[in-house]
N, C-alpha and C positions, 0 to 999 in steps of 0.2 A: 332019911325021910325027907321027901320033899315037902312042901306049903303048895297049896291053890290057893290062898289068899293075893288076892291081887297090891302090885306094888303101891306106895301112893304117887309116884309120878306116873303111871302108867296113862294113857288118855283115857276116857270115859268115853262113850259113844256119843252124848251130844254137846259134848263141851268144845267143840268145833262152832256150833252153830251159836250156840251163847257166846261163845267171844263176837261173833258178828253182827248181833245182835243190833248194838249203840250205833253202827255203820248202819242199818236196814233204818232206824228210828229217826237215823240225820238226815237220810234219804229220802223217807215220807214227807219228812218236814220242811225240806227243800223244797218236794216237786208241789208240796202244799201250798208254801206260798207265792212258787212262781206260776201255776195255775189262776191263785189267787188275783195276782199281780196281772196277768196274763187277760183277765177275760176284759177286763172294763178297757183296758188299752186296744187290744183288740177290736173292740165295737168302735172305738174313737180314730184309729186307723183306718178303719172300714174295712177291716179284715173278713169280719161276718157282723150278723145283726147283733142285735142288743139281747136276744131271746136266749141266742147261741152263749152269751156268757153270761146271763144273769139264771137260766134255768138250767145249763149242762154243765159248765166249768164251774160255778161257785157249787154248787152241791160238791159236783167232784174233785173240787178242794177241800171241802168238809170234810168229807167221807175220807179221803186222805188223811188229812191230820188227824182225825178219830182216828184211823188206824194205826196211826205213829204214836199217839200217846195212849193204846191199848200196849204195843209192842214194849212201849216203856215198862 
């Protein structure tokens, strides 16, 4: 008589992606604060205006790290 009961080292189907999880959450969190980092230096370069990093890159450094520490 055989068993369908599944082995327990067998993989799971999303236990792939939960291991890669803490790599996606270091990676929000990186591109978070080099956007961060990124806008006011930017303006002081004269790379773009001041508009350009205080209204589009600091939000979307926000919204970044919100999303790194939801994925937490």
């Amino acid at each position: 008589m055989t068993s369908t009961a599944a082995t327990p080292d067998a993989p799971r189907p999303g236990h792939r992606l939960l291991r890669q999880l803490p790599w996606l959450v270091l990676l929000l969190a990186i591109v978070a604060a080099a956007v961060l980092a990124l806008g006011p230096l930017g303006w002081r370069a004269g790379w773009w205006h001041f508009r350009i990093g205080f209204f589009y890159l600091m939000p979307g450094a926000f919204y970044c790290g919100l999303a790194a520490l939801a994925a937490r």
